[in-house]
N, C-alpha and C positions, 0 to 999 in steps of 0.2 A: 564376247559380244552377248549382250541381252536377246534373248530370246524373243521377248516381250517387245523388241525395239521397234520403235515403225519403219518401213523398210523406206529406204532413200534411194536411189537411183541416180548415179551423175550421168548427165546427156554429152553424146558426145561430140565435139566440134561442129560437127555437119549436121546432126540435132538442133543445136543451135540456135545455127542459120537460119534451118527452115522453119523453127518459130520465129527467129525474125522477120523473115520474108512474108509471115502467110498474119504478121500482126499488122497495124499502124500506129498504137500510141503506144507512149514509155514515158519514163520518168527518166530525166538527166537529171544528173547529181553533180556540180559544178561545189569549186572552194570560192567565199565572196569572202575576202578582210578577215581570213582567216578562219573561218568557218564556212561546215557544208551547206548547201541550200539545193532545194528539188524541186523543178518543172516540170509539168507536164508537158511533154513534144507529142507532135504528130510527124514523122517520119517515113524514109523511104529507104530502101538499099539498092547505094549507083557502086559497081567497083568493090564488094568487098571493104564498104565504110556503110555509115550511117548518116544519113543527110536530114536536116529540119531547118526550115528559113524561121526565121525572127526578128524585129523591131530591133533599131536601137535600144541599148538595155544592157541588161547584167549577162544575159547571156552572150551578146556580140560581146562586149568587154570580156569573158571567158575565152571566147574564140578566137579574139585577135591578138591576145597575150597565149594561145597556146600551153591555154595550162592542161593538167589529167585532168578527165572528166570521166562517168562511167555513166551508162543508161542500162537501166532497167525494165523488164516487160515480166508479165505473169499471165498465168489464166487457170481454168480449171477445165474438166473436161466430165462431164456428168456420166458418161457411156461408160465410160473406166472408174471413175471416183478418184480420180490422179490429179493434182492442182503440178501445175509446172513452174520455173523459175529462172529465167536468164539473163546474166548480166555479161555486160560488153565493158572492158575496160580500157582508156586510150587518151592518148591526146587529141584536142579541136583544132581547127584551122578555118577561117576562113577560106570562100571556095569566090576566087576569082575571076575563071577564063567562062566565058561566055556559052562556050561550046556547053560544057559540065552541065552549066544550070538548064540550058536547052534541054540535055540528056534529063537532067532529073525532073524536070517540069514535064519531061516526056512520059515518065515514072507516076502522075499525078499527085506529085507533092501540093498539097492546098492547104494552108494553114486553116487552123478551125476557128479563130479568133479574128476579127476585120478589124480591117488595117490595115495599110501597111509592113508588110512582112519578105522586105526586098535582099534581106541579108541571107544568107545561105550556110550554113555552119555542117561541119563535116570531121566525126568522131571517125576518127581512124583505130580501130581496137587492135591493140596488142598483145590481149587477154580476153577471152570469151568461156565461159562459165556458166553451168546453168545442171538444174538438179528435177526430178521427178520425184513426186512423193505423193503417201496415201494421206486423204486428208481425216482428219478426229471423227468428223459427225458429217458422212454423206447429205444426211436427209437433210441438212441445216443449209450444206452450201448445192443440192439441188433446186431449193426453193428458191435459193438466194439467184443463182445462174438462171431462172426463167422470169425473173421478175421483170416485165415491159422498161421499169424506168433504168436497168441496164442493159438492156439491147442495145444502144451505142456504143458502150464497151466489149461488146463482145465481139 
């Protein structure tokens, strides 16, 4: 191993989580007609899955054909100079029973986009993954991390 290497850190399971849990937006990664395609979601976690409602659209067709899907979430963390990394791998389903969306509308799933967003889609991961690492140029993504027009993201 290089000396030199920058150090990587893999997170572990319950790591994870609790970046998922303490986030709310990701990137789903869905296959459309044979190629990948990436969303931005706003999500929740009901049960040990991943819940985001959406529109009619490419992503309900994802969901109700239960194909693999994975989501992704990042961040940086300026105290440490650690940017982090986790992906969730799994199959969608559609979320039907009444009770569920109760619970997660309990969870304050709100999509960020108006509309209509009465569909419920629910990544069940059967792979969860995710890594710590030091980033190149601190001072670069210090600036970047205070900057007002990403306060939403953060």
């Amino acid at each position: 191993m290089n000396a030199d290497a920058p150090r990587t850190d893999q997170l572990s399971f319950d790591e994870c989580w609790d970046l998922l849990a303490n986030d709310t937006v990701g990137r789903i990664a869905i296959v459309v007609d044979g190629h990948p395609e990436i969303f931005p979601v706003n999500y929740v976690l009901h049960r040990r899955s991943i819940v985001f409602r959406t529109a009619g659209g490419t992503k309900l067709w994802s969901a109700m054909t239960e194909r693999p899907a994975a989501l992704e979430i990042d961040g940086y963390d300026p105290q440490s100079e650690m940017a982090w990394s986790v992906v969730a791998r799994g199959d969608t389903a559609l979320m039907q029973d009444q009770a569920e969306k109760d619970a997660v509308d309990a969870e304050r799933l709100e999509p960020w986009q108006p509309g209509e967003k009465d569909n419920y889609v629910q990544l069940s991961a059967r792979t969860l993954t995710g890594r710590r690492f030091k980033v190149n140029r601190p001072d670069v993504w210090n600036t970047r991390t205070s900057d007002p027009r990403r306060a939403s993201f953060e």
